[in-house]
VOZA-275104 format. One record per atom (N, C-alpha, C): residue number from 1; chain; atom name; x, z negated, y. Coordinates in steps of 0.2 Angstrom, whole numbers, always signed. Each point is the difference from the previous one (the first is absolute). Layout:
{NUM, "A", "CA", {X, Z, Y}}
...
// end
This chain:
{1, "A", "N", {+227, +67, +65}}
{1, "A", "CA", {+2, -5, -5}}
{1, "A", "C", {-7, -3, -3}}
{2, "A", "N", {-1, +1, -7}}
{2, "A", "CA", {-5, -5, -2}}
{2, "A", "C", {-1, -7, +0}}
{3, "A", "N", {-4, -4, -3}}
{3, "A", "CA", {-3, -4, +1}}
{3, "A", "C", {+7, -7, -2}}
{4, "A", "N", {+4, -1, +5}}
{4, "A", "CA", {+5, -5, +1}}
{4, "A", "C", {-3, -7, -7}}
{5, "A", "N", {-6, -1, +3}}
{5, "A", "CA", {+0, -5, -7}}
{5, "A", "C", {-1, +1, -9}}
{6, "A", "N", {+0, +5, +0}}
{6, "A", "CA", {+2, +5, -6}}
{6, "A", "C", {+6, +1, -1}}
{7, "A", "N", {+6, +1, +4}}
{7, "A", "CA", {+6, -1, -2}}
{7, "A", "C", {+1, -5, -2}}
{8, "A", "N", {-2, -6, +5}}
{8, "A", "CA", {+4, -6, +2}}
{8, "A", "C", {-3, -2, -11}}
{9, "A", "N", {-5, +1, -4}}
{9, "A", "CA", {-4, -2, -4}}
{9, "A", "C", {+5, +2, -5}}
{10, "A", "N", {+0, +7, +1}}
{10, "A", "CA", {+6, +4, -7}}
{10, "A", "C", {+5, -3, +2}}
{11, "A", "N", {+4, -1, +6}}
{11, "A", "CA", {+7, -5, -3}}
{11, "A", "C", {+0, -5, -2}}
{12, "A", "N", {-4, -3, +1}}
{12, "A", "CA", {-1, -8, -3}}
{12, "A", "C", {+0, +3, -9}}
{13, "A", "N", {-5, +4, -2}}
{13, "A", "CA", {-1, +3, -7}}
{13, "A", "C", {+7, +0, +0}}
{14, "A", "N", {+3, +5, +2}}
{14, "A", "CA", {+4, +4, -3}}
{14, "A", "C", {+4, -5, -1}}
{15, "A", "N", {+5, -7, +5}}
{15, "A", "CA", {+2, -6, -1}}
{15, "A", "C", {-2, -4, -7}}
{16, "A", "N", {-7, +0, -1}}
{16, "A", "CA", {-1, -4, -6}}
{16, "A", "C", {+1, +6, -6}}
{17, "A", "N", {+0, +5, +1}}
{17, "A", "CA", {+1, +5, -7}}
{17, "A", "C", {+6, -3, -2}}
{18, "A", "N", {+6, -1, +7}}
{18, "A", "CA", {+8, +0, -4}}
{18, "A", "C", {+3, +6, -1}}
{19, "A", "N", {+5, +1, -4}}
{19, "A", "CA", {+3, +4, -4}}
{19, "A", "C", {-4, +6, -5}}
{20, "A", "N", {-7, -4, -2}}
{20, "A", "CA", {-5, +3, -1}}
{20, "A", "C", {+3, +10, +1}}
{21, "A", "N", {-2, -3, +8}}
{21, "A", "CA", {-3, +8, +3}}
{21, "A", "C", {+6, +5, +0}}
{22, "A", "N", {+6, -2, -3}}
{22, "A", "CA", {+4, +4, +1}}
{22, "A", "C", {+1, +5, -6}}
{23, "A", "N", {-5, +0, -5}}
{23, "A", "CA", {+1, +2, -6}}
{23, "A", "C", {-5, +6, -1}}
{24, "A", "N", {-2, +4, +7}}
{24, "A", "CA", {-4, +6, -3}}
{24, "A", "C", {-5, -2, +2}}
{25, "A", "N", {-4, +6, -7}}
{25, "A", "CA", {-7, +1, -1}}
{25, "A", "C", {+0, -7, -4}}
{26, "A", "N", {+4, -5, -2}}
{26, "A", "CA", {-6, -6, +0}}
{26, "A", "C", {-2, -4, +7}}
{27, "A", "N", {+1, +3, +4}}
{27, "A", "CA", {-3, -6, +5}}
{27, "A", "C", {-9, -1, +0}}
{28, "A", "N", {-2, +7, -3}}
{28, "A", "CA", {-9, -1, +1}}
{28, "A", "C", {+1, -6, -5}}
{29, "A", "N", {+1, -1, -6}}
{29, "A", "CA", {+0, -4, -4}}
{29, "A", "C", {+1, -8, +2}}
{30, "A", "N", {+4, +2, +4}}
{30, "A", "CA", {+3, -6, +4}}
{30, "A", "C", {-4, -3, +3}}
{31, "A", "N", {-3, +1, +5}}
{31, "A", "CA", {-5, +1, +6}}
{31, "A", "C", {-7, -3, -5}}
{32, "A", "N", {-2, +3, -5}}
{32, "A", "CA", {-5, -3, -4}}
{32, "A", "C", {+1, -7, -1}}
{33, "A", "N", {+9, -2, -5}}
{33, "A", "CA", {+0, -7, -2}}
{33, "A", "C", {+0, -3, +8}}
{34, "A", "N", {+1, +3, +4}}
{34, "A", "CA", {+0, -4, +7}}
{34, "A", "C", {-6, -4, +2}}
{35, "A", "N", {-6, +5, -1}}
{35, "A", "CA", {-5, +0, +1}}
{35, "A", "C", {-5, -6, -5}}
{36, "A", "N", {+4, +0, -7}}
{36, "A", "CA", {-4, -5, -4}}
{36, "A", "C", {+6, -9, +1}}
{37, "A", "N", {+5, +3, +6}}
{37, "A", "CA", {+2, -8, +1}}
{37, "A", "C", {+3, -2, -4}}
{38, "A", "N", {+3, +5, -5}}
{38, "A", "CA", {+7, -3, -4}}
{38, "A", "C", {+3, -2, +1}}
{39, "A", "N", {+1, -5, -1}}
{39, "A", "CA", {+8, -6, +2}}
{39, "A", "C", {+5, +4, -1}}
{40, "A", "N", {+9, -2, +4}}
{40, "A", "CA", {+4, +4, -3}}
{40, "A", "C", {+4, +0, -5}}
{41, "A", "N", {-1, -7, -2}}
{41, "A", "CA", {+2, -1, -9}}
{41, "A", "C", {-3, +6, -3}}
{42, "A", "N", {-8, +1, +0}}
{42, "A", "CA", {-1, +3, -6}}
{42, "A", "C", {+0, +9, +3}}
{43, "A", "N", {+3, +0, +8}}
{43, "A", "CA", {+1, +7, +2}}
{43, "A", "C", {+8, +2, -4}}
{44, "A", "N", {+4, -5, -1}}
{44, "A", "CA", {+8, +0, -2}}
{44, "A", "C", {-1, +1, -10}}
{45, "A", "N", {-4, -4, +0}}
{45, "A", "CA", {-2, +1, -11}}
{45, "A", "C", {-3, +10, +1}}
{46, "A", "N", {-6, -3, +4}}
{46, "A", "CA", {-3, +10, -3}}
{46, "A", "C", {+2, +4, +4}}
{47, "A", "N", {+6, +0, +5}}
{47, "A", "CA", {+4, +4, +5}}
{47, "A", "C", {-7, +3, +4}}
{48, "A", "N", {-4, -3, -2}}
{48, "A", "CA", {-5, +2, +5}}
{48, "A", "C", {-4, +5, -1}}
{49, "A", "N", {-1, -1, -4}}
{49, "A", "CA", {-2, +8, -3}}
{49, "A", "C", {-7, -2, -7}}
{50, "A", "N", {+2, -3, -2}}
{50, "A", "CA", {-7, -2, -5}}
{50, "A", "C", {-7, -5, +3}}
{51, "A", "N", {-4, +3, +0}}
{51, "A", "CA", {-7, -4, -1}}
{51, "A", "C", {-1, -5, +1}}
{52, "A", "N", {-3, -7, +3}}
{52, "A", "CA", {-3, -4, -4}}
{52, "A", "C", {-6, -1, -3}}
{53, "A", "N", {+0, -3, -7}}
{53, "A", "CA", {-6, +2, -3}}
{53, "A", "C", {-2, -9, -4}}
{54, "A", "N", {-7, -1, +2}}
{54, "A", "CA", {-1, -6, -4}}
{54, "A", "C", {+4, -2, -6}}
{55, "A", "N", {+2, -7, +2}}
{55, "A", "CA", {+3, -5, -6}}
{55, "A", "C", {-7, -1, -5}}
{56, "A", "N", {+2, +2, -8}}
{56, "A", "CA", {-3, -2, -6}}
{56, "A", "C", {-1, -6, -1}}
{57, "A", "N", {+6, -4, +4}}
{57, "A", "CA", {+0, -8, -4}}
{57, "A", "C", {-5, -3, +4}}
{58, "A", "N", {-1, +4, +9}}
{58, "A", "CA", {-4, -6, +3}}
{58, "A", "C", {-6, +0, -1}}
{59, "A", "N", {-3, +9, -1}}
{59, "A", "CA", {-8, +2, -2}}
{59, "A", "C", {-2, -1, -7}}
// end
């Protein structure tokens, strides 16, 4: 078996992806918004899938 706390980490992910993960080949893309800590309001508006890219208004 590998490394038991490397599962136990991907189901916690997997838990917060959601419904996310069920959609295929976007999960890598998933995993990335995961990784920048995307709320899941704005996982639900950009189905998870688009970038976050600097606000105009704040820079």
């Amino acid at each position: 078996m590998k490394n038991p706390k490397t599962k136990i980490e991907n189901n916690i992910r997997r838990i917060k992806l959601g419904n996310d993960q069920k959609r295929g080949n976007q999960t890598i893309a998933n995993k990335a918004a995961w990784h920048k800590q995307m709320t899941d309001i704005e996982r639900q508006q950009n189905g998870g899938m688009i970038e976050r890219r600097p606000n105009p208004d704040i820079a």
